[in-house]
NUNUMI-661587 format. One record per residue (C-alpha): residue number from 1; x, y, z. Coordinates in nm, 4 decimals. Example, Ala and Ser with C-alpha at 12.3 -4.5 7.8 and 13.67 -1.06 7.14 Angstrom:
    n         u         v         w
    1    1.2300   -0.4500    0.7800
    2    1.3670   -0.1060    0.7140
# end
This chain:
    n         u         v         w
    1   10.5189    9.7643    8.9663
    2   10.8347    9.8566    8.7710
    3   10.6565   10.1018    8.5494
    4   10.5309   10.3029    8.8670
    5   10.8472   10.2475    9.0626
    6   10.9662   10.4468    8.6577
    7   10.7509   10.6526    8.6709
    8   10.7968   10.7720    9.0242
    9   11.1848   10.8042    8.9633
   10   11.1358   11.0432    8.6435
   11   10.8416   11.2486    8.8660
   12   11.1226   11.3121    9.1104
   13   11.3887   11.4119    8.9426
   14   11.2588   11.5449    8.6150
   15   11.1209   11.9684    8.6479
   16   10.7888   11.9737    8.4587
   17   10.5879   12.3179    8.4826
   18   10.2718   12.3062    8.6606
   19    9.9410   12.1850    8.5081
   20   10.1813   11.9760    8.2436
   21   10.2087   11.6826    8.4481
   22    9.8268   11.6747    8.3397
   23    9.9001   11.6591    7.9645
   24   10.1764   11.3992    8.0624
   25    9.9314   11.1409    8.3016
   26    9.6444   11.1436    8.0550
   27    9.7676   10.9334    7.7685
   28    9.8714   10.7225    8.0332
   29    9.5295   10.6839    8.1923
   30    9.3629   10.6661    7.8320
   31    9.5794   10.3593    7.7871
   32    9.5104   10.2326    8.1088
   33    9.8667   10.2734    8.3149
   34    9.6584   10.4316    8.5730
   35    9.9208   10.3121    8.8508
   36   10.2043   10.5206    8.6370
   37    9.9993   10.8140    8.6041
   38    9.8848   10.8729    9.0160
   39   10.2963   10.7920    9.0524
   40   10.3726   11.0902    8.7995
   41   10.0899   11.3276    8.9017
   42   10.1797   11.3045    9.2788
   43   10.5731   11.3234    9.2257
   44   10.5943   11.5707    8.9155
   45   10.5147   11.8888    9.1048
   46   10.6595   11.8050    9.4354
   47   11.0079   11.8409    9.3595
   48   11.2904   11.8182    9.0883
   49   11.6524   11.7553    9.0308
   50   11.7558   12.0694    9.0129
   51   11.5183   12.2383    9.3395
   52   11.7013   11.9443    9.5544
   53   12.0653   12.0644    9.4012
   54   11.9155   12.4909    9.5181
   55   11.7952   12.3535    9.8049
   56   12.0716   12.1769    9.9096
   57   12.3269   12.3749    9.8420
   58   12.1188   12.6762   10.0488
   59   12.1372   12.4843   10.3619
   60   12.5113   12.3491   10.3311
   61   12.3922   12.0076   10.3710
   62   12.2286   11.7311   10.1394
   63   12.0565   11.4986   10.4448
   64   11.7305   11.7381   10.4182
   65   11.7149   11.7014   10.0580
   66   11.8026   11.3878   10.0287
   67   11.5084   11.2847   10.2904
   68   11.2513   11.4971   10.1087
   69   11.3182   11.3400    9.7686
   70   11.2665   10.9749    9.9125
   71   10.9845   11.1070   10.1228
   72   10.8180   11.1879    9.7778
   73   10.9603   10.9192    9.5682
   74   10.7672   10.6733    9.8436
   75   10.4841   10.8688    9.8273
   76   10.4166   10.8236    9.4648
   77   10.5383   10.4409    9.4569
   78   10.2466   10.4398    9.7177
   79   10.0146   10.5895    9.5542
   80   10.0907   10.4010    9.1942
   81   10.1035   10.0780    9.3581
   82    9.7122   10.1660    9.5312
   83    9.6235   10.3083    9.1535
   84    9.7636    9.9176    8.9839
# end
């Protein structure tokens, strides 16, 4: 659970451009971390570091952000953890 709860964490925060979170989930599926990989391929395009920083600094407050990034950082522990 701590690799997906990782992986989930780096899918959230990290910007990846789309279609590369595929090149990024499939050596983990080809080795089996299938949990990992659902974690990184729901929370890679979602959102990043740096729209939640543009975002929040649009709206003058950080509590909309801040909700959407744990929204999606539960989302892909969820998903990982069904994907173990």
């Amino acid at each position: 659970m701590a690799t997906v709860l990782a992986a989930t964490a780096i899918g959230t925060l990290f910007m990846v451009p789309t279609w590369t979170e595929i090149a990024v989930a499939l050596p983990l599926i080809e080795k089996g971390l299938t949990g990992p990989a659902a974690a990184l391929l729901l929370a890679l395009p979602a959102v990043s570091l740096s729209s939640l920083v543009i975002f929040g600094a649009a709206l003058r407050s950080w509590r909309i952000p801040a909700l959407l990034a744990v929204v999606v950082f539960l989302s892909g522990a969820i998903a990982g953890a069904l994907f173990l």
